[in-house]
N, C-alpha and C positions, 0 to 999 in steps of 0.2 A: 322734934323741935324746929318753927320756922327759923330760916334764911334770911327771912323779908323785916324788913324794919316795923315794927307793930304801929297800929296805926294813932293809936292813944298816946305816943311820944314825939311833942312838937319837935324835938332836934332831931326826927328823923323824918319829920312829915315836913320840914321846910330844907329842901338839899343846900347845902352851902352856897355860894356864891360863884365859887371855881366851876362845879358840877351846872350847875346853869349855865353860866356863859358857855358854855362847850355844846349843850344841850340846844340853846337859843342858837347860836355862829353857825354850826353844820345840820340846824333844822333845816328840811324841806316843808313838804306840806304833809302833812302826818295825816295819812288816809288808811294805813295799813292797821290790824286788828291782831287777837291771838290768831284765830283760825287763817288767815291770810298768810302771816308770819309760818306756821307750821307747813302749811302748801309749798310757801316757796321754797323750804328748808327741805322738805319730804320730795319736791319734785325735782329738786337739783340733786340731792343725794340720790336717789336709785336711777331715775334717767335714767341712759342706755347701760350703763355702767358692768350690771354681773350677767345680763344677757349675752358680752363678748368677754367678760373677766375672769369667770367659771371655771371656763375651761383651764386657763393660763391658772390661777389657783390651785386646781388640781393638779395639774402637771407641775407647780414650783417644788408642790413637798409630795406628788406620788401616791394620792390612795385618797380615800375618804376621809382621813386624820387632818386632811385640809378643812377641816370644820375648825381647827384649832386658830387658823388663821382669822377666823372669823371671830372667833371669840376673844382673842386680844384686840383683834379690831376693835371690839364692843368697848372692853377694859378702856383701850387709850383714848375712843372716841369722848366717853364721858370725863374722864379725867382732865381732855384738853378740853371738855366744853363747861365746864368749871372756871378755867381758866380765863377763856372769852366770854364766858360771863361774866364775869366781876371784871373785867376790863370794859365791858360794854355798856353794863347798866351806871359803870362809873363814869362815863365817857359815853352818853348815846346820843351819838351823831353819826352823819354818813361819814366813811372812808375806810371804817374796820380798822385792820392792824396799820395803815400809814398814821393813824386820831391816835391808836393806841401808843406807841414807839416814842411820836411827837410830843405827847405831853407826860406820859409817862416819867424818859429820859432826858426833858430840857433842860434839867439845870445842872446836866452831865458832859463831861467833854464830848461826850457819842452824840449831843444833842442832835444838830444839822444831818450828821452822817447815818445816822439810823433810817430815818424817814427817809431819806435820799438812794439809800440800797432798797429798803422796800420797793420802790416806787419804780428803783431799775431791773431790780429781780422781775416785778412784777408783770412790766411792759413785755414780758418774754413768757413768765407762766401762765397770766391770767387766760393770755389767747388760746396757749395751748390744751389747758383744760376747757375752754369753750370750744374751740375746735375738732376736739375728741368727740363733742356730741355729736358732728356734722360725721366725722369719719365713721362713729358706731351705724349711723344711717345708712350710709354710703355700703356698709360692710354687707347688712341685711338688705336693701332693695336689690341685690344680688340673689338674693330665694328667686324673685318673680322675674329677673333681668340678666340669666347667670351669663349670658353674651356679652354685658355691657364692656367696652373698652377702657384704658385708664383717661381718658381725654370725656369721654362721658359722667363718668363719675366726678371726676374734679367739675366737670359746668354742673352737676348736680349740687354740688359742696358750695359752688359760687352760688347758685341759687339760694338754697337754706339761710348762707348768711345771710343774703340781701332781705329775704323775707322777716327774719330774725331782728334785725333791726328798723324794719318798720311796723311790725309787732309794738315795738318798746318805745317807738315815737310818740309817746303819747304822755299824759297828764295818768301820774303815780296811780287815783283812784279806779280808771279804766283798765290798770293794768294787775291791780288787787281781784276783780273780779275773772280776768282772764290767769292766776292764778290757781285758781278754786277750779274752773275748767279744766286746764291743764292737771290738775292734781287728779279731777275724775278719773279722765282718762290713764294717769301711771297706775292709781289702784286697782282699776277695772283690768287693765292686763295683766299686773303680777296678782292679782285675788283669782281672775281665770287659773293663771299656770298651778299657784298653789294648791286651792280645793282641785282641783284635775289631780293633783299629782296626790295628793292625801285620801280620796278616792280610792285610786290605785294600790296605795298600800296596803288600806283597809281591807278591800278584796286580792291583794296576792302575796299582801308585806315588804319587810323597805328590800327583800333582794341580793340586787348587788351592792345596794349602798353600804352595807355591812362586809363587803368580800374586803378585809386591811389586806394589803401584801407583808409580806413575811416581814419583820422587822420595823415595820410601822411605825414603832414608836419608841424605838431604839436611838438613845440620841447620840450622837458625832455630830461631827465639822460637817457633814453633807445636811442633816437634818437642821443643824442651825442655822445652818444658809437659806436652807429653805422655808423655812418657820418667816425668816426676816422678808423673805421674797413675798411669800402668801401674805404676810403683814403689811408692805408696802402695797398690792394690787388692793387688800380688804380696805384702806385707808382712801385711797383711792376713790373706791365705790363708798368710801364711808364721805367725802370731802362734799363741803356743801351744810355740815351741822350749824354750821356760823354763818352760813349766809347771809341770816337776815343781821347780823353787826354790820353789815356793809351800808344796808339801808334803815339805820338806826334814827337817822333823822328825819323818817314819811312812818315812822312806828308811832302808834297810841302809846302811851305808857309806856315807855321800853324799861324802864326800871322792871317789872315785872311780867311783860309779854317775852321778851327776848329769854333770859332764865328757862322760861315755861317751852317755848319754842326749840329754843333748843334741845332740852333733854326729854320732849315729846318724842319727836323725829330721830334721834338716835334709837332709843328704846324699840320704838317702831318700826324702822327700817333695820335695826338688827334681827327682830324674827322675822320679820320677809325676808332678810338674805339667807340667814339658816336655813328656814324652813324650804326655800326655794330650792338652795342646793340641794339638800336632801333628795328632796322630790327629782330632780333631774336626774342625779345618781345613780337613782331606785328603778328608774325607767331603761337608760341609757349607761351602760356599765363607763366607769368612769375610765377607764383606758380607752374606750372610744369616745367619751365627751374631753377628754383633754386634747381632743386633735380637730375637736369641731370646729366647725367658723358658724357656725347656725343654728347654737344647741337649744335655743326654745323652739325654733321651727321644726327643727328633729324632734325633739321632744313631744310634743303635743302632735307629730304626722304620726310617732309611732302608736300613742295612745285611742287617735279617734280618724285620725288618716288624712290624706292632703287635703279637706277642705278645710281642718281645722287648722293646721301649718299654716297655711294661707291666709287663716284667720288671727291668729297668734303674729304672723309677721307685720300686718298690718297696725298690732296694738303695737308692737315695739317700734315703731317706726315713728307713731306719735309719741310715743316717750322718751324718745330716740331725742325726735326735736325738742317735743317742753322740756328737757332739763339743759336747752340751752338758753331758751330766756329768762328763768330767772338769775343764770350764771351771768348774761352780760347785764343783765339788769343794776346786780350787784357793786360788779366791776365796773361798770363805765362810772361810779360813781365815786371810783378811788382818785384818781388823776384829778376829779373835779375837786376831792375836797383838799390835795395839796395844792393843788394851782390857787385856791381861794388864803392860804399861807405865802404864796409866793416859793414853796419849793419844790415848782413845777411850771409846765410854760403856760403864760396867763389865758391862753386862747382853751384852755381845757378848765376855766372858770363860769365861760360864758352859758347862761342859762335861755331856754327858749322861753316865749314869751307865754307859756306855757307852764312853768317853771319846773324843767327837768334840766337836765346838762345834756343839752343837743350834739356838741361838738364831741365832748369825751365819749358820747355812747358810738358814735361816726368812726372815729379812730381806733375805741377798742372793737368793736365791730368787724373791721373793716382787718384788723390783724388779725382776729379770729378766724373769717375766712380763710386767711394765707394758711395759717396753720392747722386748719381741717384736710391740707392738703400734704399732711409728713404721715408715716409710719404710728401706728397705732402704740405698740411695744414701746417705743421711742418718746413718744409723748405721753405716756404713764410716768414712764423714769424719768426725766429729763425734769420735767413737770413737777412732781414730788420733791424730789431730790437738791432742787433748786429753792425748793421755798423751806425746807425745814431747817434751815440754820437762820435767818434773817427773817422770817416768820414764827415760826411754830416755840422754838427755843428761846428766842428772843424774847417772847410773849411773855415766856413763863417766867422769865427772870424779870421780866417788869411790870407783874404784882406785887412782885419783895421790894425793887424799885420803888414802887407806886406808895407801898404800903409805909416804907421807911422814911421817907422824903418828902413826900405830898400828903400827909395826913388830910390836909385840908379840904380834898376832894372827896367828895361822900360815896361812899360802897354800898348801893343797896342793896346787894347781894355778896357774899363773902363765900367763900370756896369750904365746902365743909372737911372736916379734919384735916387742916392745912398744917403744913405743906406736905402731907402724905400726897393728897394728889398730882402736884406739882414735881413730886419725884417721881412718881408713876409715868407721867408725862414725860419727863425729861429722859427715862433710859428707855422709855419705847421709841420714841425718834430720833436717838443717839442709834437705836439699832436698825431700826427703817434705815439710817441713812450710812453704817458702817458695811453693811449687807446688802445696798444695792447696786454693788459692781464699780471697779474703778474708774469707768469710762462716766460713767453716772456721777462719781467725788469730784470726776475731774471738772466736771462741767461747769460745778457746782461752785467749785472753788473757783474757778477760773471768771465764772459771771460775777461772785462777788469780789472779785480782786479788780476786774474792769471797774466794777463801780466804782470803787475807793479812790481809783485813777482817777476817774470821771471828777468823781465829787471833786478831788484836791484842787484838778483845774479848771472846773467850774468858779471855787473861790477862789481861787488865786487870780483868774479873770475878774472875779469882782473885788478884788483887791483885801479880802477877808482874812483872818486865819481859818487852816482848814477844823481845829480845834478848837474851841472855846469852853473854856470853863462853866460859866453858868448862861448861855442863851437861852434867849424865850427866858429868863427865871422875871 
């Protein structure tokens, strides 16, 4: 049974009034397509991500039972992209979860204050996950560079961004087709590792990917912990399914591209992760791939030998980078659409005469860099862990919001067997984020308490309360 509003029923072929204006206000120039949409989504999600994550996966939970992690990945992926669907197709403009929160909860006391955590959470995670592409690079030009010093590598990380953001200087439709590029290039590397590695099997079988250590799957307090650890890195390499919500306002059609888009690129990048792991596993016993810094280049040296390492280093290294421009592509375009509300500074409004947001892709750019240059480990956690309360949970409590309060905004896509997925969703990130170490709660909590600080004396400076009953209603 479709999702999609049938097209023979005028109350659902003319969207409300609310649903447009939202639609119209955070329109850019809508150049982007389905196939475009899925690119950006498929090449921000795998980018450098299980190339350096693999290993750290296997080693959270100890054996090749780390495929488990991968397949709750899958479970929460879909679950929460349900979620951002029906927030997106009901709300599709640029800014993603700041558009979603804002209109969702304005005519709730949390109106102001939601959007404005977002917006501070974000200034801090968005770089970090952009950054991480620059550092996965940084990790691998180490195969061909293994001399390099840490002062070399940071002016390498300063380079990538610089070039990163003049990549994305440009008019949306020139940046669709460089897309589709970028996307060859992720597939063409991980379709190399896969058939290699499924080759291999065929002629010797999967190996050691099959050696469980004793107790495997035996569960305790150690295996729980580690189930949540494997889950938060798989999420990780999963983040990126919603991308294109970000640029919801340069979408064709986003009532029905977005939907499509996103649970294209989950489905899909979940057996490239599987099957990828697999494959490594079977080559590389996983007691030695959990200690790798290099495990596709190892990988593919042991199979066909160092020309092909060589060769392999070099695809990761462009995927390394493409899954950074469509991640800032995204992002620079959050700032832009709170500052177009006013809650945010108005200089991250301004458009080029081009019409993208010159200034906000400048500044998140620009923070990106800084943070290609922290601890890998540190910026997975830190990263996650930060956004899943005031993102991810959030979200999901403002479809019930949305659904119970805002009728008057049209859903052209509706969350199927609801709210079973929305509870699926809610205790997977509850556990992502009970399981990823205190230092990581702490962080967490700590960034959104600053905010709340923030915000109160923000309005208090403008003479506001920091509450208000029904704003924006």
């Amino acid at each position: 049974m479709s999702h999609y509003p049938p097209k023979s029923t005028t109350a659902h072929q003319n969207l409300s009034d609310q649903h447009q204006q939202i639609k119209q206000k955070y329109g850019l120039v809508r150049g982007l397509g389905l196939l475009e949409a899925t690119a950006l989504n498929m090449t921000n999600m795998v980018g450098f991500g299980p190339f350096v994550t693999i290993p750290l996966i296997i080693a959270a939970i100890g054996g090749p039972q780390c495929m488990l992690g991968w397949l709750a990945g899958t479970i929460l992926s879909i679950c929460d992209g349900m979620v951002w669907s029906e927030l997106a197709t009901a709300m599709p403009g640029s800014g993603g979860s700041y558009l979603f929160l804002k209109e969702s909860f304005k005519t709730s006391r949390v109106a102001g204050l939601l959007p404005f955590l977002f917006i501070w959470q974000f200034m801090v995670s968005g770089p970090l996950e952009v950054g991480s592409s620059y550092i996965g690079f940084a990790q691998y030009i180490a195969y061909f560079f293994p001399s390099w010093g840490p002062w070399r590598t940071r002016l390498l990380v300063v380079g990538l961004g610089v070039l990163t953001i003049t990549l994305l200087y440009r008019q949306i439709r020139a940046i669709g087709k460089l897309m589709i590029l970028l996307w060859v290039g992720m597939l063409l590397t991980v379709g190399s590792i896969i058939v290699s590695g499924l080759i291999h099997i065929l002629h010797f079988g999967p190996g050691p990917a099959l050696d469980f250590p004793p107790g495997a799957f035996h569960f305790s307090t150690g295996f729980a912990l580690g189930l949540g650890r494997a889950m938060l890195i798989a999420m990780f390499d999963f983040l990126g399914y919603y991308s294109v919500c970000y640029v919801g306002g340069e979408l064709r059609n986003p009532e029905r591209n977005m939907p499509r888009a996103i649970f294209y690129s989950v489905i899909a990048v979940a057996l490239i992760y599987s099957v990828m792991n697999f494959c490594f596993i079977s080559v590389v016993p996983w007691r030695e791939a959990m200690q790798s810094k290099l495990i596709v280049s190892e990988y593919m040296q042991r199979l066909y030998g160092g020309w092909a390492g060589s060769t392999v280093t070099i695809l990761v290294l462009w995927t390394a980078f493409s899954s950074s421009v469509p991640l800032l592509l995204g992002y620079s375009r959050i700032p832009y659409a709170a500052a177009l509300d006013g809650h945010f500074f108005k200089p991250f409004a301004r458009l080029h005469v081009k019409q993208f947001p010159a200034f906000s892709l400048l500044v998140m750019g620009i923070l990106s860099t800084v943070a290609g240059l922290i601890n890998l480990e540190w910026v997975i956690s830190a990263m996650l862990t930060g956004r899943i309360l005031i993102q991810f949970i959030a979200q999901i409590f403002a479809v019930h919001y949305l659904r119970q309060y805002h009728p008057e905004i049209e859903r052209p896509f509706k969350i199927w067997l609801y709210p079973l997925p929305n509870a699926i969703a809610l205790l997977g990130w509850s556990y992502i984020f009970l399981t990823s170490g205190s230092a990581f709660i702490l962080f967490s909590i700590l960034t959104m308490a600053a905010g709340v600080l923030a915000f109160w004396l923000w309005r208090r400076s403008a003479g506001l309360p920091a509450f208000s009953a029904a704003e924006g209603a």
